[in-house]
C-alpha positions, 0 to 999 in steps of 0.5 A: 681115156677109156681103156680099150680093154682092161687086164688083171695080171695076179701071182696069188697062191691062195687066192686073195690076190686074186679076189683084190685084183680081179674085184678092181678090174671088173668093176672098171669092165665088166669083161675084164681079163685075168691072167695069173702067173702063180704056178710056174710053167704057165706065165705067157711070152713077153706081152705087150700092152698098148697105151689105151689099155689098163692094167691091174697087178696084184701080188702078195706082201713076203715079209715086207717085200715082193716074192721074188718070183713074182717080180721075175714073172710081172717082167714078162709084161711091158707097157707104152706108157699104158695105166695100170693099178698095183695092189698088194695084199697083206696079212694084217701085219704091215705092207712095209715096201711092197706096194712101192716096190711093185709101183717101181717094178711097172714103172721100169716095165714101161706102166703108168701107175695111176692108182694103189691099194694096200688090201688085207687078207687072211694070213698064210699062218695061223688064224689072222683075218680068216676070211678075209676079203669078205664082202665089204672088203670087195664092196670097197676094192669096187668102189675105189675102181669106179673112181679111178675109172671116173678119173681115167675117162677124164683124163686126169690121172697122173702117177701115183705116190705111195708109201715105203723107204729106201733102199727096201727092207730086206724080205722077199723070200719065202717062210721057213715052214715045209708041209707034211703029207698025212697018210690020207694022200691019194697021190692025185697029184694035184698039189705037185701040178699047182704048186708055184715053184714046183716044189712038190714031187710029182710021183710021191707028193711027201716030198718037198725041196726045201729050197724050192719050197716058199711056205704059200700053204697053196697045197693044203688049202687045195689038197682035196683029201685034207692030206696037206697039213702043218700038224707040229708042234712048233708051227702050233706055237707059232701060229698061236702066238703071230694069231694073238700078235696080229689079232687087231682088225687094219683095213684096206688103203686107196691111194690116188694121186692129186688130180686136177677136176673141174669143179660145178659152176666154175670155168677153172680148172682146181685141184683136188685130193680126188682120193688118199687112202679113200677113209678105209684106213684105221690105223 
């Protein structure tokens, strides 16, 4: 199966969702499409996507788990039997159950995951992978899609297995810590209109609810005064010592299900691990 058109659907509030999911679509088409579903208020009406199509999910791991209103979001899309690729992105710590939750998301959604990846990027928190995914991180994210890409026009995928546990970890929810606003703030509003819950103030952007708020860091990485900020002490402490926890490097995991190939110079049909965790894992 070639795929007619290839979509990359992502909640990603600061951007290494994006990269991983977008990196894997494009690498499939060149002309893939994205759709990001990261601030609330922009997700399309229900979108159904045909069985020739293909599709790649991305969405951040929140302690474990999903965030829920990722998962409330990916439910606006249905498929017909119709591939896609899920990806999670970690922040070196562990995926635990997410990847398998959202295989088991797209799965109910009417998708065929024929492909995963666990990726790494730099943590909300602290100073843990900064810069993550680099160069070599996409290098890899691209050449794992190519062989699915292989697979798929030979039409030898089937779903895909992943690891994690039931019933899933308790996780999904957002972290504890709430911006400050410096009095460098210009009140442009931009951190209100990009803020994935909409938990910012529009006319005074110091005002955050608290419940709304999920700890993305998504307005103090795009404040473009640097106004956005967690200047406390307590986050200081926090974020030295999760630093420290989390300094040692992991590296991303491919996952592809056993696919059945035709080998050179035999007229039979053999299976083969076509691809498990593409030698990129180092823990």
């Amino acid at each position: 199966m070639k795929p007619i058109s290839v979509e990359a659907i992502y909640f990603s509030p600061t951007g290494t969702s994006k990269t991983g999911a977008a990196a894997i679509a494009r690498a499939i088409d060149p002309a893939a499409k994205e759709i990001d579903v990261t601030v609330a208020g922009t997700v399309p009406e229900r979108t159904s996507f045909p069985k020739d199509s293909l599709v790649v999910f991305g969405a951040p791991v929140y302690g474990g788990r999903l965030y829920r209103g990722a998962v409330e979001r990916f439910q606006q899309f249905v498929g017909h039997k119709t591939p896609c690729i899920v990806t999670v992105t970690y922040g070196n710590r562990d995926f635990d159950d997410a990847l398998l939750e959202l295989k088991d998301l797209v799965e109910a959604l009417g998708f065929v995951p024929v492909a995963a990846a666990a990726l790494v990027g730099q943590h909300t928190y602290g100073s843990i992978q900064v810069g993550r995914p680099e160069a070599a991180d996409v290098a890899q994210d691209e050449a794992f899609a190519l062989q699915v890409k292989a697979a798929l026009e030979k039409g030898s995928l089937e779903a895909v297995e992943v690891p994690g546990n039931y019933p899933y970890r308790e996780g999904g929810s957002g972290g504890r810590f709430r911006p400050l606003t410096s009095d460098a703030c210009t009140r442009c509003g931009l951190c209100a209109r990009e803020c994935p819950e909409q938990a910012i103030d529009p006319v005074d952007p110091s005002q955050i609810d608290g419940e709304k708020c999920i700890s993305c860091f998504r307005c103090i990485r795009r404040c473009p005064a640097g106004a956005k900020n967690m200047d406390t002490e307590e986050y200081r402490s926090f974020a030295e010592a999760f630093t420290q926890k989390l300094a040692q490097r992991k590296e991303n995991q491919y996952f592809l299900p056993r696919a059945r190939i035709l080998a050179k110079h035999k007229e039979e049909p053999y299976e083969v691990p076509v691809l498990q965790r593409c030698g990129y894992e180092s823990d």
